[in-house]
N, C-alpha and C positions, 0 to 999 in steps of 0.2 A: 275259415270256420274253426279248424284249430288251436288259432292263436286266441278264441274267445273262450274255448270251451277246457275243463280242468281234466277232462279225459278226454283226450283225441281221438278218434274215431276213423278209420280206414276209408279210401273211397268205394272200396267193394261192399264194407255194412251200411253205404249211405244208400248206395244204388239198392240192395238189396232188401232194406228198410222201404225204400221209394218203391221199387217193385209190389210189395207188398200190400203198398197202398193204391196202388192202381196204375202208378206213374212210369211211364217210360221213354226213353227217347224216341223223338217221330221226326219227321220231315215235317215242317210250320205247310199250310195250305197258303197258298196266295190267294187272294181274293181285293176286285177292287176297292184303293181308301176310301170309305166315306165320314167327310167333315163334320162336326157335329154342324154346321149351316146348311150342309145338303140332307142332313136327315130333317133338319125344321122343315127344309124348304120340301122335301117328297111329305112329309107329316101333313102339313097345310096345303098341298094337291089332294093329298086322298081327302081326308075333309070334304076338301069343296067339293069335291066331283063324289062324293058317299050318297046323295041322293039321284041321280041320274038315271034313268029311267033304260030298259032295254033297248028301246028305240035310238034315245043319245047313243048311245054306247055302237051302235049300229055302224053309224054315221063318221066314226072315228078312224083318220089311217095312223096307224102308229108305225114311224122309220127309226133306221136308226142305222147306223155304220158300224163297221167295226175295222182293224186294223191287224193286219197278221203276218210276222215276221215268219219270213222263206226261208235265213239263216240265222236261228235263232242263236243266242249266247249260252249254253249250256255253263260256261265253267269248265272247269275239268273233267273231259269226259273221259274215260277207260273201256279199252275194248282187249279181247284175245286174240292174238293174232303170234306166230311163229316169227325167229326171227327171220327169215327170207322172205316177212308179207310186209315191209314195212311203207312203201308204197301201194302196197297194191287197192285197188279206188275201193272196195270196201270196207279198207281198215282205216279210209283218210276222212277227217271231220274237212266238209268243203269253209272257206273262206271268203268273205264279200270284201272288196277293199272300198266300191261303190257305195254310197247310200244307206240303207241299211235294209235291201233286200225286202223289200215287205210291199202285200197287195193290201189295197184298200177295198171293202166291199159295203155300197149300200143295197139296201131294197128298205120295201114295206110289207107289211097288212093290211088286214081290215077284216072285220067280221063273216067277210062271205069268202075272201079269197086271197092269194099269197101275190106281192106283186113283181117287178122284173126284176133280177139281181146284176148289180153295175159294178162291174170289176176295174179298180183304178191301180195303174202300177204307181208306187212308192207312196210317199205323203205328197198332198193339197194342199193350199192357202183356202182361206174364206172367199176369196175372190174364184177362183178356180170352181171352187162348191156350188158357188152360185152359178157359176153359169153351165154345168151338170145340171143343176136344179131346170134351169132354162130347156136345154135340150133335151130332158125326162118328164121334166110333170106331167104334161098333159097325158103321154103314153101309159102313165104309171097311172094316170086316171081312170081312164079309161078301160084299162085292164083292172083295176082292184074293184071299179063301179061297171061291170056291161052289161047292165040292165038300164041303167040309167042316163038320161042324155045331158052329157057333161058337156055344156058347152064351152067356148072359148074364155068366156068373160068368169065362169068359174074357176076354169086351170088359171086363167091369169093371176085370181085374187086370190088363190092356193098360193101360186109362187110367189108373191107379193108377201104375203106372211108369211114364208118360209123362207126367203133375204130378211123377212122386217126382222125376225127373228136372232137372224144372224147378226143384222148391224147396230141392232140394240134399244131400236124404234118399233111399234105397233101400228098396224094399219087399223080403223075402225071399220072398215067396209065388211071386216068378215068376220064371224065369231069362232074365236083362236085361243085353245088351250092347251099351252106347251107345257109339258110335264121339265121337271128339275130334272140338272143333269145328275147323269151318274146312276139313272136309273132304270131299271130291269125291263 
């Protein structure tokens, strides 16, 4: 900046200029990327489903997974500690040399109720999901719906959209509206 400018200016009157205006240095928040295609694509869900009725809305289990590292990467971390602590276990950041330490957790809702939370140790394949899917639906039905008699031919054509989903084909037997990814 300097090199453009015919009076040079210090980095303390820039910060303190900056200061002034409101600006200061912060730690940036992380928050997940979204593509300007997945904002079309949530844009064009709300849309469609903007008329839906309380009743639809009833009717809805909304899942969703998430993924949580057990030894996260912090960077450089700093701690205080004497010099005769320097092993001692709470001054030491543990180390994974496996995997990347992390649980996996699905569940659902639905308008009346929370439904069973399924803890998977590390990362899944799409093949692996599904057959979770297989061993949970109907339990997860029956739990989010127990007023209602969910029979078998229903959890089936749940699971059935929810691989079709996966593998990138639609079933027509059931009326199925998957929200874009990436979203909340």
């Amino acid at each position: 900046m300097n090199v453009v400018l015919t009076n040079p200016m210090s980095t303390k009157r820039i910060r303190r200029e900056l200061h002034k205006q409101g600006i200061s240095g912060r730690a940036a928040i992380q928050k997940p990327f979204i593509s300007d295609a997945k904002t079309c694509n949530r844009k064009k869900w709300c849309l469609s489903h903007k008329a839906w009725t309380m009743e639809q809305w009833n009717t809805v289990i909304w899942s969703d997974m998430s993924c949580f590292t057990l030894f996260p990467t912090y960077g450089r971390v700093y701690i205080w500690r004497t010099p005769s602590q320097p092993y001692n276990t709470d001054c030491l950041l543990p180390r994974v040399k496996h995997g990347r330490g992390s649980v996996m957790v699905l569940s659902a809702i639905t308008w009346f109720s929370v439904g069973p939370m399924i803890t998977l140790q590390g990362y899944i394949k799409a093949k692996e999901y599904v057959n979770i899917l297989a061993d949970q639906v109907h339990s997860m039905v029956q739990a989010l719906f127990p007023n209602s008699d969910v029979s078998s031919k229903t959890t089936k054509l749940l699971f059935t959209q929810l691989t079709s989903s996966r593998t990138g084909f639609l079933t027509t037997r059931m009326n199925c509206h998957i929200s874009p990814g990436q979203s909340p």
